[in-house]
C-alpha positions as CSV (number, residue, x, y, z in Angstrom):
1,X,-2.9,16.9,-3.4
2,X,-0.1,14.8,-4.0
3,X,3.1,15.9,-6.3
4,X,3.9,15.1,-10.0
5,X,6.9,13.4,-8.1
6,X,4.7,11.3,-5.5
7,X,2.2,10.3,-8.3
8,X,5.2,8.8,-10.6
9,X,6.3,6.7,-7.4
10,X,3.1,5.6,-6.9
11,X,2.1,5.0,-10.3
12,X,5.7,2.6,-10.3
13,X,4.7,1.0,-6.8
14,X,1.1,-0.2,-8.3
15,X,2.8,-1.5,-11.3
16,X,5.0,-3.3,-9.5
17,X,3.2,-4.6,-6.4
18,X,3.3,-7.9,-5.2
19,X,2.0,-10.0,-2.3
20,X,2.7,-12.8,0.1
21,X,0.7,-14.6,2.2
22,X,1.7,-13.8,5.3
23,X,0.1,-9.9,3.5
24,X,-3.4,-11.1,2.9
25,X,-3.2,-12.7,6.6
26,X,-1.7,-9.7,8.5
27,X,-4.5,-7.1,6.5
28,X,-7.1,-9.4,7.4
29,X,-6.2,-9.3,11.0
30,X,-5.3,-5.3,11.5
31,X,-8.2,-4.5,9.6
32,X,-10.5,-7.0,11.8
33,X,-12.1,-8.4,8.2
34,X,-12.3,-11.2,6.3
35,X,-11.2,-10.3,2.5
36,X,-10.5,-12.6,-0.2
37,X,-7.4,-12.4,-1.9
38,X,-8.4,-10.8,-4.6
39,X,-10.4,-7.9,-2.3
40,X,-7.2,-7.2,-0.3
41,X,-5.5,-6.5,-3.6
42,X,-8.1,-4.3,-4.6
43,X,-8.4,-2.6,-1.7
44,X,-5.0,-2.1,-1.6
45,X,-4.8,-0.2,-5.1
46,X,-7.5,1.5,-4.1
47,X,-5.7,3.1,-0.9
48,X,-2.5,3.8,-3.9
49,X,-5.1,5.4,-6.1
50,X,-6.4,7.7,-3.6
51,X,-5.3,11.4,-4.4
52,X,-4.7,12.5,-0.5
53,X,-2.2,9.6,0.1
54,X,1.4,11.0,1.4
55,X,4.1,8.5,0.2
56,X,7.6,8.7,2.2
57,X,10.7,6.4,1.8
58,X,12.6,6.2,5.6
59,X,15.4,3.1,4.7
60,X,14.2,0.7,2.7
61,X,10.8,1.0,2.8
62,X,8.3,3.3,1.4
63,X,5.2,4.7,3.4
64,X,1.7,5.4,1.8
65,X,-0.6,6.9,4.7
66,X,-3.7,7.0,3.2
67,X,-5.8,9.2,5.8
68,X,-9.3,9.0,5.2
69,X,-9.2,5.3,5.5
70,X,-6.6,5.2,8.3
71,X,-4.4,3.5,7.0
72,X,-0.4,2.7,6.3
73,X,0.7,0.8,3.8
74,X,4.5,-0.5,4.8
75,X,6.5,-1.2,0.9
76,X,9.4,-2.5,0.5
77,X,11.6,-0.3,-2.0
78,X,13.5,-2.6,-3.6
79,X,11.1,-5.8,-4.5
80,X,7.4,-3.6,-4.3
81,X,6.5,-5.9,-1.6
82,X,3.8,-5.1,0.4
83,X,5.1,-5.5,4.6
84,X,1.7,-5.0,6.1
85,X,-0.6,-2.1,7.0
């Protein structure tokens, strides 16, 4: 279960999220699918919903690892951009 503390930051990250191209391609491709847009966003609030997720900020960036699905989301702390997971 995730803290009062790591629920805030995520709350803030989904509010804020945004996306670029070169996102939608690399999910796509490490996930070996082919989503729409609009899927890989909602996939990826989905994986930022999820109550198990651990969030960690190392530099710049924050960490969701999301372990059921196997996955790492790579944020960057200052614009909410997602890198690539």
């Amino acid at each position: 279960m995730r803290t009062q503390a790591s629920r805030n930051l995520l709350d803030e990250i989904k509010k804020h999220i945004c996306y670029t191209e070169l996102v939608y391609q690399r999910v796509n491709k490490k996930l070996a699918v082919d989503l729409s847009k609009s899927e890989v966003e909602v996939l990826v609030l989905a994986i930022l919903s999820d109550v198990t997720n651990d969030v960690e900020k190392l530099r710049k960036n924050y960490y969701v690892t999301n372990l059921p699905r196997l996955v790492q989301l790579e944020i960057n702390s200052f614009n909410y951009c997602q890198l690539y997971q």
